[in-house]
N, C-alpha and C positions, 0 to 999 in steps of 0.2 A: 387459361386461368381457372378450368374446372378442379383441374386438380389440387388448387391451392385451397380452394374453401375449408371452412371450418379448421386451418391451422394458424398457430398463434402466430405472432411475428415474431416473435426470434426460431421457429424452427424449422425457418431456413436452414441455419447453422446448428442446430443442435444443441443450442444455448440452454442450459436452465436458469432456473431465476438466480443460482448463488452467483454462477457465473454474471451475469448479469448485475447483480449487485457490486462486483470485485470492478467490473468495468466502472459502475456509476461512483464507487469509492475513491478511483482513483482520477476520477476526471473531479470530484469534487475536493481532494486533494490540491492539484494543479490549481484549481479554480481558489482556493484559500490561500496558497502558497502566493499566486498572483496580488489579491485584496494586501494582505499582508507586506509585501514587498511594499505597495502602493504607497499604505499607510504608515509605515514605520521601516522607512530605506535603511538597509543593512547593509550594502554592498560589498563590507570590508569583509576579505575571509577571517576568520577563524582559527585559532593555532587550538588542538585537541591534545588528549590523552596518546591519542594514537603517531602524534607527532606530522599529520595533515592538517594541510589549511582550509579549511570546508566553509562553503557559504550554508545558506537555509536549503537549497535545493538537491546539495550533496550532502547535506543530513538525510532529509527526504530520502533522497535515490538508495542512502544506505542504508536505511531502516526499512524500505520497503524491501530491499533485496535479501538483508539479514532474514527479514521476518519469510519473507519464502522458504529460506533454508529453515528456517526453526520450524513452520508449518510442515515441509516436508520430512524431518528429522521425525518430529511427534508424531506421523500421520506411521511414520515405518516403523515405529515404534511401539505405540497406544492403539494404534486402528482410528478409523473414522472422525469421531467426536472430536471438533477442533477446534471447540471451545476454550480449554484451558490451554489450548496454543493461543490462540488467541489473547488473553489476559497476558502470555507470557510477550507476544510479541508487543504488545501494547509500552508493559514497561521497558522492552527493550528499545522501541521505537523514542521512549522519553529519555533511556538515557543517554541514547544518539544526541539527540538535541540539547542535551545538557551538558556530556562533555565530551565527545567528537566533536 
C-alpha cells in the first residue's frame, strides 16, 4: 500500500476529471430517464421522422451516440475546444427527442 499514497482515486485508471464527469453524466442520465419513466409512463413507441419506432431510451441511446460522432467530427476538425461541440450536440440531442 506504500506505493499508493498521496495518489488520487481515480488514477488507478488514468481517469481525469472530464472523463470522470462523461461517466457521472451519463449515469445521471440513466438515473433521469428512470424518474421520468416512473412519473409519466410512456411506453408506447414512437413513429419519427426517420420512419423508427423509438421509446425515450432509443432517443437517448441515439443522441448520445450521434453527439459522439459530432464531438469526434469537431475535435478532427477544429482541435480540442469542445465546447461549441457541445452546444451543437445539445441541440441535436433535443431534436432527437422531438422528432425521432
Amino acid at each position: 500500500m506504500d506505493g499508493m499514497q498521496g495518489t488520487s482515486i481515480l488514477s488507478w485508471m488514468a481517469w481525469t476529471a472530464p472523463t470522470a464527469l462523461f461517466f457521472i453524466f451519463i449515469a445521471c442520465c440513466l438515473v433521469a430517464m428512470t424518474v421520468w419513466e416512473i412519473l409519466v409512463p410512456g411506453g408506447d413507441p414512437r413513429h419519427g421522422i426517420l420512419g423508427l419506432d423509438t421509446t425515450r431510451g432509443d432517443r437517448l441511446f441515439i443522441s448520445l451516440l450521434g453527439s459522439a460522432f459530432i464531438c469526434l467530427a469537431y475535435l478532427a476538425a477544429f482541435g480540442s475546444n469542445l465546447w461549441p461541440a457541445v452546444a451543437i450536440c445539445v441541440l441535436y440531442a433535443i431534436a432527437v427527442f422531438r422528432w425521432v
